[in-house]
ZADO-1210 file (C-alpha; in nm, 4 decimals, padded with zeros to 6 digits):
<atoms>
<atom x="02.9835" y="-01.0925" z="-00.3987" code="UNK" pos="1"/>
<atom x="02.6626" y="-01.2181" z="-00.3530" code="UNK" pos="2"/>
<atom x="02.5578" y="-01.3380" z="-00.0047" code="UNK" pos="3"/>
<atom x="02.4541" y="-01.6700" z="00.0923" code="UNK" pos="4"/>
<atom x="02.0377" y="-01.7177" z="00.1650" code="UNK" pos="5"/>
<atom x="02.1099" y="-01.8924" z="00.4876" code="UNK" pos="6"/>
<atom x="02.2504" y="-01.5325" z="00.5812" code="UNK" pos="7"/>
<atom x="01.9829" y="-01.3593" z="00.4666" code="UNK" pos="8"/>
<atom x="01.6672" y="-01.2416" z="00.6537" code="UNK" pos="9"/>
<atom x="01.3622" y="-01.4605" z="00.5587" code="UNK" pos="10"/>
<atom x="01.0267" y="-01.2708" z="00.5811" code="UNK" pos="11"/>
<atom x="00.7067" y="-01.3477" z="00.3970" code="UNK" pos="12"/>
<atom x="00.5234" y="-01.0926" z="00.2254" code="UNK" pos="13"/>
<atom x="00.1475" y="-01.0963" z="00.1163" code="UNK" pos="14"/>
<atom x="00.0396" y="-00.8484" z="-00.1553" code="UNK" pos="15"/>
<atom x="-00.2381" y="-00.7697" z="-00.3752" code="UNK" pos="16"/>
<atom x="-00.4856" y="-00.5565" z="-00.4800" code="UNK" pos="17"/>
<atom x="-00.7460" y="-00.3540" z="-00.2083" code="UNK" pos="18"/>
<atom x="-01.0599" y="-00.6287" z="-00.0841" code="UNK" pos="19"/>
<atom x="-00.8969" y="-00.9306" z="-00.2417" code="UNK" pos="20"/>
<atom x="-00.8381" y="-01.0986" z="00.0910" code="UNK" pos="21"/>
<atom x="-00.5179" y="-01.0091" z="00.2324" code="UNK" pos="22"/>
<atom x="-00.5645" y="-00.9350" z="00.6004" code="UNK" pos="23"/>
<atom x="-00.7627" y="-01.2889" z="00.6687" code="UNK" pos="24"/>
<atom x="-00.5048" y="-01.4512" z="00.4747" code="UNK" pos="25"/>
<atom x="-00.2570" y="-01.3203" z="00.7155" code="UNK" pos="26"/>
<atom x="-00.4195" y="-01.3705" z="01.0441" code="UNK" pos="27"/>
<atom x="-00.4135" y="-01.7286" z="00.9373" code="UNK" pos="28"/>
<atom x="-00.0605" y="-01.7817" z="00.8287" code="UNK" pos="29"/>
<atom x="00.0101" y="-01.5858" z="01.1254" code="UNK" pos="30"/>
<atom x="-00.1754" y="-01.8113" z="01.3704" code="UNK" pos="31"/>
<atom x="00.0279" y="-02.0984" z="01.2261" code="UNK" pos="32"/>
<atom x="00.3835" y="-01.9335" z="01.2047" code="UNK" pos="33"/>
<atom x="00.3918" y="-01.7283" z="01.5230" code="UNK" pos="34"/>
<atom x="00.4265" y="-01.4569" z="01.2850" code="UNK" pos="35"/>
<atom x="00.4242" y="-01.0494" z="01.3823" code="UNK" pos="36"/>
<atom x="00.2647" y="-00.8884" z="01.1263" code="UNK" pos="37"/>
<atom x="00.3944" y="-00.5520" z="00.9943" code="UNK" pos="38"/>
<atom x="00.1483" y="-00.3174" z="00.7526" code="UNK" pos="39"/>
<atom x="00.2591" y="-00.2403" z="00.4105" code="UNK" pos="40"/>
<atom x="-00.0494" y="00.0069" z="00.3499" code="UNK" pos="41"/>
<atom x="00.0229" y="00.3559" z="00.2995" code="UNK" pos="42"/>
<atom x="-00.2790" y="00.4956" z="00.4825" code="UNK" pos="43"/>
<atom x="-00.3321" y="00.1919" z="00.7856" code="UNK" pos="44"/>
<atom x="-00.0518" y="00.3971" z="00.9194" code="UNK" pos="45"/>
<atom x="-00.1981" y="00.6884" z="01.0305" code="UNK" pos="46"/>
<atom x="-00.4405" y="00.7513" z="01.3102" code="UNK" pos="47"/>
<atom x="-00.8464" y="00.7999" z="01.2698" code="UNK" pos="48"/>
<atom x="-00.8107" y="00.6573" z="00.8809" code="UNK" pos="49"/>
<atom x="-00.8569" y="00.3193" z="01.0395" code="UNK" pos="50"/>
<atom x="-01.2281" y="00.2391" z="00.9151" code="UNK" pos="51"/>
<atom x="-01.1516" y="00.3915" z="00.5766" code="UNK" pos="52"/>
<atom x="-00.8107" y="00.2211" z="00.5050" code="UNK" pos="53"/>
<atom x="-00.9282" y="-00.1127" z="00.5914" code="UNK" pos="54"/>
<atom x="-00.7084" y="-00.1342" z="00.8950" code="UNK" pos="55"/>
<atom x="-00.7384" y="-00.4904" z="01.0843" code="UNK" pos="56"/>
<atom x="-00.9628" y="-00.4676" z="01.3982" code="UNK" pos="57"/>
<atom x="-00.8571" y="-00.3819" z="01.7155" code="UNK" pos="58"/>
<atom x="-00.9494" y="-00.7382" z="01.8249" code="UNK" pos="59"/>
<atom x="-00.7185" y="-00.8754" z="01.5446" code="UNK" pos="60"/>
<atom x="-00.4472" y="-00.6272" z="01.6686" code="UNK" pos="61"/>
<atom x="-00.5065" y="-00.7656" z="02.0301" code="UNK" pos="62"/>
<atom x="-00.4651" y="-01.1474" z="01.8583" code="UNK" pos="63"/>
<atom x="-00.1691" y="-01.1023" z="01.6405" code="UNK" pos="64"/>
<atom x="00.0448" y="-00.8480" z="01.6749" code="UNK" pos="65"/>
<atom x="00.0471" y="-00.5643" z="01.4331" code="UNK" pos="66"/>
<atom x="00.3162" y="-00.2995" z="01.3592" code="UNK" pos="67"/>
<atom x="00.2722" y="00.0396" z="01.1463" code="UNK" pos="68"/>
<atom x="-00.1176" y="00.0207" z="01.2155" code="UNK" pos="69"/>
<atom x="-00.2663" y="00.3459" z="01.3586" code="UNK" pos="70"/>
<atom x="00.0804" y="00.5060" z="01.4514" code="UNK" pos="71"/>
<atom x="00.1172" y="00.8390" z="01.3308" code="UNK" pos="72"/>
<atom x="-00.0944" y="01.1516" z="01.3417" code="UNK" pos="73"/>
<atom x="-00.2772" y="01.1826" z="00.9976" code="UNK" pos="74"/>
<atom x="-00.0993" y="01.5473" z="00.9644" code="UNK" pos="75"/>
<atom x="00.2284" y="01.3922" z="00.8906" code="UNK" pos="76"/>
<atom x="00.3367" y="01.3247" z="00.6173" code="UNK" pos="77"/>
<atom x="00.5122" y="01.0004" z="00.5853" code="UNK" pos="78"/>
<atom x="00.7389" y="00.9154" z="00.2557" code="UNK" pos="79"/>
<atom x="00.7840" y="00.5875" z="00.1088" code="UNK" pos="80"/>
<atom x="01.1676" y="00.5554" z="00.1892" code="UNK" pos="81"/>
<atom x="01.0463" y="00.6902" z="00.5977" code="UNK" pos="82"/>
<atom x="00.8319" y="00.4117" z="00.5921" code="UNK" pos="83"/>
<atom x="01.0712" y="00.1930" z="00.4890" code="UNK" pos="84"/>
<atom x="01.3146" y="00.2485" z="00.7520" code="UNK" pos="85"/>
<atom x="01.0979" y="00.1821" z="00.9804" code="UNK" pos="86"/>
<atom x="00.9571" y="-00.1090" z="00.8685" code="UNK" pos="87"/>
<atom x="01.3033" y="-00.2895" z="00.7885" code="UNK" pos="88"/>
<atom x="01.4264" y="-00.2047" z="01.1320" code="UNK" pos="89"/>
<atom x="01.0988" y="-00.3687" z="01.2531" code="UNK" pos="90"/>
<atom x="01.1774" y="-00.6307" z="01.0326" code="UNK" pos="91"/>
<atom x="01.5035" y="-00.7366" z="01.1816" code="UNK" pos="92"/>
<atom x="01.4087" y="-00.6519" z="01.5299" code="UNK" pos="93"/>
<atom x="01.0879" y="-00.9308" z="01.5468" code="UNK" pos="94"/>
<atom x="01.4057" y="-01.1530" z="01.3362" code="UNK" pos="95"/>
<atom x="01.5849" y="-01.1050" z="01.6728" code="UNK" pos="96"/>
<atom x="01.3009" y="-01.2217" z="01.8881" code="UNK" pos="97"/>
<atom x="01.3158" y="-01.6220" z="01.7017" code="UNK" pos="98"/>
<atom x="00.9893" y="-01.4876" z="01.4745" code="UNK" pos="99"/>
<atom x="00.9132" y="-01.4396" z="01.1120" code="UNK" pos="100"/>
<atom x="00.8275" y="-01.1015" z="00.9595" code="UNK" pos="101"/>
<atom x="00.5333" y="-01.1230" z="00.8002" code="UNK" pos="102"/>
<atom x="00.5062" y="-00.7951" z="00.5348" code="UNK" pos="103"/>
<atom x="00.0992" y="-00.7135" z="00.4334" code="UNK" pos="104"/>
<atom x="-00.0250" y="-00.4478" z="00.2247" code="UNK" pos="105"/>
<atom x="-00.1223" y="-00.3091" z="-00.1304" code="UNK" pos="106"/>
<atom x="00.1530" y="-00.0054" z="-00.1370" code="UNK" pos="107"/>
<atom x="00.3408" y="-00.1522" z="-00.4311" code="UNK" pos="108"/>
<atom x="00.6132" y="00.0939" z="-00.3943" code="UNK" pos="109"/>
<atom x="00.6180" y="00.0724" z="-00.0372" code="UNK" pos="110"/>
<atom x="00.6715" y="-00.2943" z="-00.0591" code="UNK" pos="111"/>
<atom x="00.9495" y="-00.2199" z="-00.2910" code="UNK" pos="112"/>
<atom x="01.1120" y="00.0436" z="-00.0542" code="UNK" pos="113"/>
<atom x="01.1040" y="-00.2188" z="00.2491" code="UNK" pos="114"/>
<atom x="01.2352" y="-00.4857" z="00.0354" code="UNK" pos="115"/>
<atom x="01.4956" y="-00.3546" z="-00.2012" code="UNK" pos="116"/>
<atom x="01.5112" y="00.0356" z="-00.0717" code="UNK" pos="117"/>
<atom x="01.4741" y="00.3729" z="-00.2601" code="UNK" pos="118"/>
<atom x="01.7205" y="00.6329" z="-00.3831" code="UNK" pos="119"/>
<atom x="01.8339" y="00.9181" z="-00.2170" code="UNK" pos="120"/>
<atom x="01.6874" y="01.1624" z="-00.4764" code="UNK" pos="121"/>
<atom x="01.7416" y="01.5207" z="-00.5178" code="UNK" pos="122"/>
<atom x="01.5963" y="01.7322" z="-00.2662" code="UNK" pos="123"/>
<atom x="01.2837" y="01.9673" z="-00.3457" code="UNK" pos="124"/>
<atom x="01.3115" y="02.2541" z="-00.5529" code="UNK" pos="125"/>
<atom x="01.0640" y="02.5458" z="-00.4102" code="UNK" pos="126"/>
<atom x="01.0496" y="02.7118" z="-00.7449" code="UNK" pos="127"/>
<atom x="00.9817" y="02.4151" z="-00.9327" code="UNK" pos="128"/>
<atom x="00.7069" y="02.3076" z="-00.6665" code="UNK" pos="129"/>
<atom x="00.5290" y="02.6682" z="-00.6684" code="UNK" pos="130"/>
<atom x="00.5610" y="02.6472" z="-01.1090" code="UNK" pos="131"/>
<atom x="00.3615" y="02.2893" z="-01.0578" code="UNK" pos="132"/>
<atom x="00.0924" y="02.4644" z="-00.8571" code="UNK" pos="133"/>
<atom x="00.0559" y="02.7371" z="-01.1028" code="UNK" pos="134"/>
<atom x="00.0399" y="02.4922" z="-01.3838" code="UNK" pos="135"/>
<atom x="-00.2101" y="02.2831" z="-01.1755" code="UNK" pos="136"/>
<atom x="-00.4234" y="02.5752" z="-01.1578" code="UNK" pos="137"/>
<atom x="-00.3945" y="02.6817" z="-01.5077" code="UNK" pos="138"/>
<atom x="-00.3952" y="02.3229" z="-01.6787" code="UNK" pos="139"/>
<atom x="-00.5640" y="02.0609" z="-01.4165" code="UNK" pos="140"/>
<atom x="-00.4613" y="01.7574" z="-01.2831" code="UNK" pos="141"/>
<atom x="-00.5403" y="01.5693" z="-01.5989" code="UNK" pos="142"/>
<atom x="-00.2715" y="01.7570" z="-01.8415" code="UNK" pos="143"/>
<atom x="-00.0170" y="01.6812" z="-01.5431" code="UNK" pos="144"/>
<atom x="-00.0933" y="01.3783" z="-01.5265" code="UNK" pos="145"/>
<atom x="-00.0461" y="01.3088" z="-01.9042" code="UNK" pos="146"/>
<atom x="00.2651" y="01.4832" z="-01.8689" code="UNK" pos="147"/>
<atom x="00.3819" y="01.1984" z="-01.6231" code="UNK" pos="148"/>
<atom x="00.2768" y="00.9245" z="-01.8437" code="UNK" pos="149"/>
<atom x="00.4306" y="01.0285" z="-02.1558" code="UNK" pos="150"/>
<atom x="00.7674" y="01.0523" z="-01.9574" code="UNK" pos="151"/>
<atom x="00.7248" y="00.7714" z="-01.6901" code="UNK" pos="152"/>
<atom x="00.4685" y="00.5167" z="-01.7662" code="UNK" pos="153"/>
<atom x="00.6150" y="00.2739" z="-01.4984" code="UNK" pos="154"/>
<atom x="00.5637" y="00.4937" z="-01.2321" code="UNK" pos="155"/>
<atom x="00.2227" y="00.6882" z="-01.3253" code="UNK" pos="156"/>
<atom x="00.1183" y="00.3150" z="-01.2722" code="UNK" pos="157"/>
<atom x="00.0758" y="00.4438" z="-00.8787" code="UNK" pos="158"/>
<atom x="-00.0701" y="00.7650" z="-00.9143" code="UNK" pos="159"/>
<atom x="-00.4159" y="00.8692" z="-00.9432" code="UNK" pos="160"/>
<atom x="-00.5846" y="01.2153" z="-00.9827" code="UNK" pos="161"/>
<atom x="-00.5694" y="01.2887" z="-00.6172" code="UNK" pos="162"/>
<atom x="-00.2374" y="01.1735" z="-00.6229" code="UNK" pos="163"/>
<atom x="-00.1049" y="01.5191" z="-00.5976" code="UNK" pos="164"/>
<atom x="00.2293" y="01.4661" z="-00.4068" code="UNK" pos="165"/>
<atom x="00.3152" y="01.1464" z="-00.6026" code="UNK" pos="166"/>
<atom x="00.2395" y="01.3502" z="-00.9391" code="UNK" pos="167"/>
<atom x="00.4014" y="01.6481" z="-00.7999" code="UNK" pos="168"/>
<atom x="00.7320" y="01.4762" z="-00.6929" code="UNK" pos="169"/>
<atom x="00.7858" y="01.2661" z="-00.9752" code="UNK" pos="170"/>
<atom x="00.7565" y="01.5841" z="-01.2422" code="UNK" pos="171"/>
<atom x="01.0001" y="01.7716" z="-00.9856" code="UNK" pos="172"/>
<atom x="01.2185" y="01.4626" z="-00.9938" code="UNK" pos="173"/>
<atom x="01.2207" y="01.4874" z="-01.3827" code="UNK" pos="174"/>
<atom x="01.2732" y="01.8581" z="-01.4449" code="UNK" pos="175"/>
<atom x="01.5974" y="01.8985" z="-01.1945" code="UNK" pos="176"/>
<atom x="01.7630" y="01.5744" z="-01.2845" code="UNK" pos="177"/>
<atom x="01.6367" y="01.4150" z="-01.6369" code="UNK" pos="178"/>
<atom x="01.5925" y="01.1444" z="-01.4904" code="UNK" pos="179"/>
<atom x="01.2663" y="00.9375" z="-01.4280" code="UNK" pos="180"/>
<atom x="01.1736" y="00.8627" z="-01.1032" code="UNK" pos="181"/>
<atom x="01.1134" y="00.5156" z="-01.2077" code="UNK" pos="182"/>
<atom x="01.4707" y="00.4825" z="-01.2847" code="UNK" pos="183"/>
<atom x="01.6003" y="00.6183" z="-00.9291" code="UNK" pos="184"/>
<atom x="01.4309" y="00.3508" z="-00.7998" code="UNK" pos="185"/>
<atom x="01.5783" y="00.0758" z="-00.9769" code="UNK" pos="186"/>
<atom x="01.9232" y="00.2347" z="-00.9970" code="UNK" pos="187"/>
<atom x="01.9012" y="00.2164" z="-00.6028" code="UNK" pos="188"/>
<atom x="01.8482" y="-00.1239" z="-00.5439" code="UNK" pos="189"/>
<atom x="02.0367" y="-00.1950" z="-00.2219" code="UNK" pos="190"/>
<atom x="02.2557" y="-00.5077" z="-00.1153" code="UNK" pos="191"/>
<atom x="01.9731" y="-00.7049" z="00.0024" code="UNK" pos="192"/>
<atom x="01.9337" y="-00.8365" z="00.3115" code="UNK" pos="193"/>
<atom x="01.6191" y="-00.9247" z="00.3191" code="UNK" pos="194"/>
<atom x="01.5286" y="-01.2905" z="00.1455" code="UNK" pos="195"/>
<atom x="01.1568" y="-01.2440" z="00.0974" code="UNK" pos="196"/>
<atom x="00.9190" y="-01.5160" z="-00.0128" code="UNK" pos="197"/>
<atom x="00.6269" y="-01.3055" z="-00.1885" code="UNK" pos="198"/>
<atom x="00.2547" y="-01.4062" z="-00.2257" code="UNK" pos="199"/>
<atom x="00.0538" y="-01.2263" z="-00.4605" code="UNK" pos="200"/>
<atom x="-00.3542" y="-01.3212" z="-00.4209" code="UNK" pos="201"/>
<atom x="-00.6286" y="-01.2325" z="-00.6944" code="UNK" pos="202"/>
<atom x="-00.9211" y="-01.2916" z="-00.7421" code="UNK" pos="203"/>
<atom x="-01.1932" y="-01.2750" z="-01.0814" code="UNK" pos="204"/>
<atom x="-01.2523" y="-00.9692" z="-01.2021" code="UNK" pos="205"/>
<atom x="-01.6551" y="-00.9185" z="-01.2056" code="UNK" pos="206"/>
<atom x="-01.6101" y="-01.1101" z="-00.8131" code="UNK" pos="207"/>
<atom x="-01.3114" y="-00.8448" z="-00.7229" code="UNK" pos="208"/>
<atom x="-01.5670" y="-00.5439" z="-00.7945" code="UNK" pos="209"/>
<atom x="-01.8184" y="-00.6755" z="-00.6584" code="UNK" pos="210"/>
<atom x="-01.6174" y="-00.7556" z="-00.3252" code="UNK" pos="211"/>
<atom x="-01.4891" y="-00.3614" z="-00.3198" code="UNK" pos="212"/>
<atom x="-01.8722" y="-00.2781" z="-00.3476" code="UNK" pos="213"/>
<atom x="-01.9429" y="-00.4866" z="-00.0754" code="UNK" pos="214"/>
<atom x="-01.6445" y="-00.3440" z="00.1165" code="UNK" pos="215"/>
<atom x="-01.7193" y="00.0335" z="00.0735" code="UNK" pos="216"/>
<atom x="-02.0778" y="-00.0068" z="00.1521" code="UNK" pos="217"/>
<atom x="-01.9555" y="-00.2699" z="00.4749" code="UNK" pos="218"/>
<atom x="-01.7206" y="00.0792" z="00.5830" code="UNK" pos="219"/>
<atom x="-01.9644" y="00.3209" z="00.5827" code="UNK" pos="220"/>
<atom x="-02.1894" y="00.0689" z="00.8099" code="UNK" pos="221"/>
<atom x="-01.9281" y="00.0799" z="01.0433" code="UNK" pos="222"/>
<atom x="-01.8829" y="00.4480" z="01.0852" code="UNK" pos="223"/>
<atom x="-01.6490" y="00.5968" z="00.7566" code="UNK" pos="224"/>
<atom x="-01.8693" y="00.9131" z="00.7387" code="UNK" pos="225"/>
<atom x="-01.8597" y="00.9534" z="01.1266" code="UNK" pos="226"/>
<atom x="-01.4853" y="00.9039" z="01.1154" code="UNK" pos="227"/>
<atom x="-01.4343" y="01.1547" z="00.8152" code="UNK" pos="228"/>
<atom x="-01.6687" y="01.4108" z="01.0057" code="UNK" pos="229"/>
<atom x="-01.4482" y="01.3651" z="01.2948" code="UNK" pos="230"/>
<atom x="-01.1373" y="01.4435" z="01.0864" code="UNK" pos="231"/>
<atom x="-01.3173" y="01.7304" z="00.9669" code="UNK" pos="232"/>
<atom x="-01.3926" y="01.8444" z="01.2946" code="UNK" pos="233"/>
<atom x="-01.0101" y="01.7943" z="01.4656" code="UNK" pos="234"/>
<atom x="-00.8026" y="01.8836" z="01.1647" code="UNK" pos="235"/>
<atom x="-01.0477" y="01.9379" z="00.8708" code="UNK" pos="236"/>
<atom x="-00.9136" y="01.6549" z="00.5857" code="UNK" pos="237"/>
<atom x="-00.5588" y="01.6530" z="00.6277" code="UNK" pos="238"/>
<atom x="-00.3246" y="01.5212" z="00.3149" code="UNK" pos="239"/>
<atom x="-00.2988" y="01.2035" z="00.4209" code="UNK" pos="240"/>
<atom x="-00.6575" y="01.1522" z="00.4115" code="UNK" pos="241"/>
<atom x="-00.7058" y="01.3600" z="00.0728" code="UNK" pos="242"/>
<atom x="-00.4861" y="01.2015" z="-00.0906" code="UNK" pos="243"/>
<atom x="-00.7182" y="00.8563" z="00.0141" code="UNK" pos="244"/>
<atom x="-01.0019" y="00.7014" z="-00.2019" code="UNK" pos="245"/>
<atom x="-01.3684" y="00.8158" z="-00.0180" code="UNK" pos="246"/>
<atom x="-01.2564" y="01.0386" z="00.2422" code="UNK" pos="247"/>
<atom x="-01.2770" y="01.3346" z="-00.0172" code="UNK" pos="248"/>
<atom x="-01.5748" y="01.2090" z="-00.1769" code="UNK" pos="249"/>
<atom x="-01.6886" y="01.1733" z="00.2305" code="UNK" pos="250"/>
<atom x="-01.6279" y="01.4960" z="00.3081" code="UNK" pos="251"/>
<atom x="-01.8201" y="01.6829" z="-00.0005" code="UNK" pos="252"/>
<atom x="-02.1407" y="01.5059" z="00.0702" code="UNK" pos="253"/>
<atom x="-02.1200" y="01.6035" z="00.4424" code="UNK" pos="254"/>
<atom x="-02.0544" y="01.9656" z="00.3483" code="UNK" pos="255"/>
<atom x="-02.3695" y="01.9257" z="00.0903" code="UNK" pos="256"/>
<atom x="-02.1631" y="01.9562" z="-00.2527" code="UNK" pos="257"/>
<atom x="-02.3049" y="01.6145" z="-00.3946" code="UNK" pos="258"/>
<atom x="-02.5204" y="01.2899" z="-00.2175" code="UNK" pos="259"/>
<atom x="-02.4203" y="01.0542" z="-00.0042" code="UNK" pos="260"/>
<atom x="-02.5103" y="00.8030" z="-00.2709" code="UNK" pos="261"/>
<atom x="-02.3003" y="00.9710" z="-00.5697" code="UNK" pos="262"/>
<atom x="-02.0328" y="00.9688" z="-00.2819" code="UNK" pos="263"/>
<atom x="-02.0634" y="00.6148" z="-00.2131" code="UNK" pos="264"/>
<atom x="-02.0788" y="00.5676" z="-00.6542" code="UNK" pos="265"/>
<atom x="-01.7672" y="00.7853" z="-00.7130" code="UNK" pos="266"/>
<atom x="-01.5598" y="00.6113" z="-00.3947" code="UNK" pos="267"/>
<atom x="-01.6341" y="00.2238" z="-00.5298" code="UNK" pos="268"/>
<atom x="-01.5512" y="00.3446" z="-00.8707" code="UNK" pos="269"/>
<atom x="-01.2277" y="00.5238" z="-00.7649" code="UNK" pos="270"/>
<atom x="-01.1644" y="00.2108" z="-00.5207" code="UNK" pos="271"/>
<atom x="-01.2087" y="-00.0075" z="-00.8887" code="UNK" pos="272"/>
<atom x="-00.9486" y="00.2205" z="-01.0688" code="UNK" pos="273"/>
<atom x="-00.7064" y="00.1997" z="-00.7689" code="UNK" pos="274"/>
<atom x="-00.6982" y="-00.1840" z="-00.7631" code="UNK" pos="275"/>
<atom x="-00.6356" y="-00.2243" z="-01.0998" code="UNK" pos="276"/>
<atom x="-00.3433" y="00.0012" z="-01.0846" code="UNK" pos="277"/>
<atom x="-00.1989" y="-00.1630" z="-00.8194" code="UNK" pos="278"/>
<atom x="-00.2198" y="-00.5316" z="-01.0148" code="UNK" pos="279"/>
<atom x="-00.0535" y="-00.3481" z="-01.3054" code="UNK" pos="280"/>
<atom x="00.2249" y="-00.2718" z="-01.0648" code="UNK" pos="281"/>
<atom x="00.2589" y="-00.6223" z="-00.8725" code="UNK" pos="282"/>
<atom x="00.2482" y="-00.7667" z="-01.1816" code="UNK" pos="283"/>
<atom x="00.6158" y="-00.6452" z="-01.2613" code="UNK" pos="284"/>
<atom x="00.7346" y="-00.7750" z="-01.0050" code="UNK" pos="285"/>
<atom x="00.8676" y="-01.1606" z="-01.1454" code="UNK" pos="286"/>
<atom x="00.9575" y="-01.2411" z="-00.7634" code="UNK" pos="287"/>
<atom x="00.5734" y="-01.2763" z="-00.6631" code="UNK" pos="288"/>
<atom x="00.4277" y="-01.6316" z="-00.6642" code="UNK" pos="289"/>
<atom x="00.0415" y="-01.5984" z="-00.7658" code="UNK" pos="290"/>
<atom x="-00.2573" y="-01.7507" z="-00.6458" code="UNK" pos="291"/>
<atom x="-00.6227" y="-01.7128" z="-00.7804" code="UNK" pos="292"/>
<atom x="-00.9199" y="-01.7966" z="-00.5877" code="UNK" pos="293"/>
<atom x="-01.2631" y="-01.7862" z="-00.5726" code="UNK" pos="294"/>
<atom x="-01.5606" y="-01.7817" z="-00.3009" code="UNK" pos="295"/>
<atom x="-01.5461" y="-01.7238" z="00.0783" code="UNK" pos="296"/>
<atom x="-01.3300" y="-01.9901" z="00.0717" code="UNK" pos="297"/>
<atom x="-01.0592" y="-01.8321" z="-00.0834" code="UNK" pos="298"/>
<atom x="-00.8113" y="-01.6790" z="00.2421" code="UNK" pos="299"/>
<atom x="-00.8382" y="-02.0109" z="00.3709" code="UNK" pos="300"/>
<atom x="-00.7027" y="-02.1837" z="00.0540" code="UNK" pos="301"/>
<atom x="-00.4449" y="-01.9193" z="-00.0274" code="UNK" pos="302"/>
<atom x="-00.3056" y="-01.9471" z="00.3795" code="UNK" pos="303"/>
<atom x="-00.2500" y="-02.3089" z="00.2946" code="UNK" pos="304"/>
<atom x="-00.0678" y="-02.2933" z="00.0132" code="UNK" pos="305"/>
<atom x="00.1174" y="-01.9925" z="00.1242" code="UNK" pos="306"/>
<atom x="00.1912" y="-02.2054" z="00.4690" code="UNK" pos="307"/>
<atom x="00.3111" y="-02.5510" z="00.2455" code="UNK" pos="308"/>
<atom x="00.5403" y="-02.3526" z="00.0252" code="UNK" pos="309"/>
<atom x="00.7082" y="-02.2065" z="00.2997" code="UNK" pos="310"/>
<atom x="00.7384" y="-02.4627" z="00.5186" code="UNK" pos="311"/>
<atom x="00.8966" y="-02.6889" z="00.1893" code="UNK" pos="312"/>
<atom x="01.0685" y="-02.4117" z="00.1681" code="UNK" pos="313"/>
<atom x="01.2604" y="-02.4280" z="00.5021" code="UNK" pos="314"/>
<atom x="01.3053" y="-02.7865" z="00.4735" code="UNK" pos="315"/>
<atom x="01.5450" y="-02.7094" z="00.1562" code="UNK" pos="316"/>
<atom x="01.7297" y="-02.4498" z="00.3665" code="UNK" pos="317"/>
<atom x="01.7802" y="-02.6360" z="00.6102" code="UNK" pos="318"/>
<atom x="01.8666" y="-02.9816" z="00.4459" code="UNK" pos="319"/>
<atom x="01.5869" y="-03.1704" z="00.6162" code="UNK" pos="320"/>
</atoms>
């Protein structure tokens, strides 16, 4: 039976790919909702990645509220459907308190987890794991991650060459069950609860490079290679920050393997490949409504649109 909206949780969710404009374009529908904002972003999470994930400010966190920013100890290790959890029981708890959810990130799949939930799949086989080591060794990353996209080209959508757990998990998925891990996912959709109302932004090509440019070089003004030296320092470059675009590129020209500058280079190139992956994957989705702008201009344009359709919106659910 499916349940009526007006029992549903409304949230609003803001996606797209990394330097578009998200995070302004929240603080202002935020402002003008009373809105708690909770992070989508699969690396804001964690502690002393702030600078390098793009994690709001603490001044914005003192503003609007913020959940999932700068919560957990980078030596976790935090999976999609953990995150998820806890962001849909944050979810309905800020429901309880009379405001709206708002959901913000790039994490396609951790979107999807929060939104429609993950499967319960297998749990990890230790031989398998120690045979995709050896054949990491032996092979390289690139042959793997062939492998993957020959058997799942949905999900190798998310998963770069320092993608390792991603990569790892999905092959493991694959040899014990079959099945693609692609598949678990959509074979797990839950009964929703959750009635979101998605936003995707974009921006032009040739301007969306240039704005990640602008954004690396803006992070590494504001301390990245003093906050990847300090990871280095406390708990050398744990996974979650590995598995991150920059820190490892970070941490090789601090230890003298290659320039600063070819660091910088390789980490707005990576940055380049990462956002495109992610449109590929928000583009999928048929729920998100998309809006393209232009200019410095832009978060202020997309906030009002996003603000009039969901305020029409309301006026329908409510009969007004």
């Amino acid at each position: 039976m499916t349940t009526p909206v007006a029992d549903l949780l409304r949230i609003l969710v803001i996606v797209g790919p990394t330097a578009v404009g998200k995070s302004e374009t929240a603080l202002i529908v935020a402002r003008e909702l009373d809105c708690e904002i909770v992070s989508a972003d699969s690396r804001q999470v964690y502690r002393g990645l702030e600078i390098g994930s793009g994690a709001p400010t603490p001044e914005e966190r003192a503003e609007i509220v913020h959940h999932l920013v700068a919560t957990d100890s980078p030596d976790c290790r935090i999976t999609a459907g953990d995150f998820a959890r806890r962001a849909r029981s944050i979810v309905e708890e800020i429901a309880t308190r009379g405001k709206l959810p708002l959901l913000v990130g790039g994490s396609g799949l951790y979107i999807k987890a929060i939104i429609d939930g993950l499967a319960e799949t297998p749990p990890s086989d230790l031989n398998i794991g120690r045979s995709l080591q050896e054949e990491l060794a032996s092979r390289g990353v690139k042959a793997l991650l062939a492998e993957l996209q020959e058997i799942d080209p949905e999900y190798s959508i998310l998963v770069g060459e320092r993608d390792l757990k991603r990569l790892f998990r999905a092959l493991e998925v694959w040899r014990i069950t079959g099945k693609r891990l692609s598949d678990w996912h959509k074979d797990s959709r839950q009964p929703a609860w959750i009635e979101p109302l998605i936003y995707g932004l974009e921006r032009p090509l040739l301007e969306r490079r240039e704005m990640i440019r602008n954004r690396v070089h803006s992070m590494i003004k504001h301390g990245w290679i003093a906050e990847t030296r300090e990871l280095m320092h406390t708990t050398g470059i744990p996974a979650a920050a590995a598995e991150a675009v920059g820190y490892g590129q970070i941490a090789r020209a601090i230890a003298g393997e290659i320039s600063f500058e070819q660091a910088i280079e390789e980490t707005i190139i990576a940055t380049q490949q990462f956002a495109k992956r992610q449109m590929t994957w928000f583009r999928a989705d048929k729920r998100i409504i998309w809006l393209t702008g232009s200019g410095p201009s832009a978060s202020h344009q997309w906030a009002e649109e996003i603000l009039n359709g969901y305020r029409r919106l309301a006026e329908i659910e409510t009969g007004i």
